[in-house]
N, C-alpha and C positions, 0 to 999 in steps of 0.2 A: 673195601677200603684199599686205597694204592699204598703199594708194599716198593721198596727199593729194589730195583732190578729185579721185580718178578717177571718170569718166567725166563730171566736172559739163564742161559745154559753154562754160565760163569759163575753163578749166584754161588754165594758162602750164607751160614748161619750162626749167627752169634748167640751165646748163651753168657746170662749175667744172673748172678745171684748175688744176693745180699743180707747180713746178718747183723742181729743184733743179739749180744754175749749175754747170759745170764750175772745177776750182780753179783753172785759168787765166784764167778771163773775165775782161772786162779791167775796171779800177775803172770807177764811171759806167752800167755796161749795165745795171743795174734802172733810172735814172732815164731812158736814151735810149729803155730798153724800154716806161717809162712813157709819155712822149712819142708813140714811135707810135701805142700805142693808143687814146689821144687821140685822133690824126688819123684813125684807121681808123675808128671809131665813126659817123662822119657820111657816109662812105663806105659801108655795110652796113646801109639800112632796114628790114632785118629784126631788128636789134637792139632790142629793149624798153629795156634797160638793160643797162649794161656799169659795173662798177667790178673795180680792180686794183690792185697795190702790190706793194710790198717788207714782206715779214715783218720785223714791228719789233723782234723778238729776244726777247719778254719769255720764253719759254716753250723749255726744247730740244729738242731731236729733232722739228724742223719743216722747214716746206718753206724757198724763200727766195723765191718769188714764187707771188703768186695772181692768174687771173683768175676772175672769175663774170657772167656773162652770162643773160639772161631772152629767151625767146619766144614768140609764140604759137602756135606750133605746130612738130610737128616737121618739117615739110616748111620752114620758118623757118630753124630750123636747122639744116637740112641745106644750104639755101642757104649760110648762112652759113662753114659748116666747108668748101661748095665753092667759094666766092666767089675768083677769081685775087686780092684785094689783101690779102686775108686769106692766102692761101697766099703770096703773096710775105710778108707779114708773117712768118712761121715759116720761109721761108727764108733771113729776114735777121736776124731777133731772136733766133728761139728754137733751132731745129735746130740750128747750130753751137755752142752755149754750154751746152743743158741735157743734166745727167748723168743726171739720172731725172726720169719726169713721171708725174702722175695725174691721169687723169680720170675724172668722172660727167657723166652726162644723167638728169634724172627729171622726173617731171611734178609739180608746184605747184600 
């Protein structure tokens, strides 16, 4: 399958996750969720870029929160998805409150 600038020696890797909150979570946890990854960001120099948010409802049968993240490499991101503050991250934010999640990695 043709992939976007595979093999060019410039290539980045994008990672996108997406989440949908269990009906319990409590009001506020997109915005506290938002917050940390904030903080995380500067913690994780493997990060390119990172943007994230709350689904702003225009559209239905959608997620209720996205992140997407950029690398240079997949050993980048593999750091990243092993990183302890990243993993305390998803054991404070995410794992307790999301009902379904998806994810991809591809190369850019």
């Amino acid at each position: 399958m043709p992939r976007a600038n595979y093999g060019d020696p410039m290539s980045s890797y994008r990672h996108i996750v997406l989440f949908n909150w269990k009906s319990d979570t409590p009001a506020g946890h997109a915005e506290r969720t938002i917050e940390a990854l904030g903080q995380l960001r500067p913690k994780i120099p493997q990060i390119q870029s990172y943007e994230f948010g709350a689904n702003l409802g225009i559209n239905p049968g959608t997620y209720d929160f996205a992140v997407t993240a950029t690398f240079n490499s997949v050993d980048d991101y593999i750091a990243y998805r092993d990183n302890p503050e990243h993993k305390a991250f998803i054991a404070e934010f995410t794992a307790p409150y999301v009902e379904t999640r998806a994810s991809i990695q591809f190369e850019i």
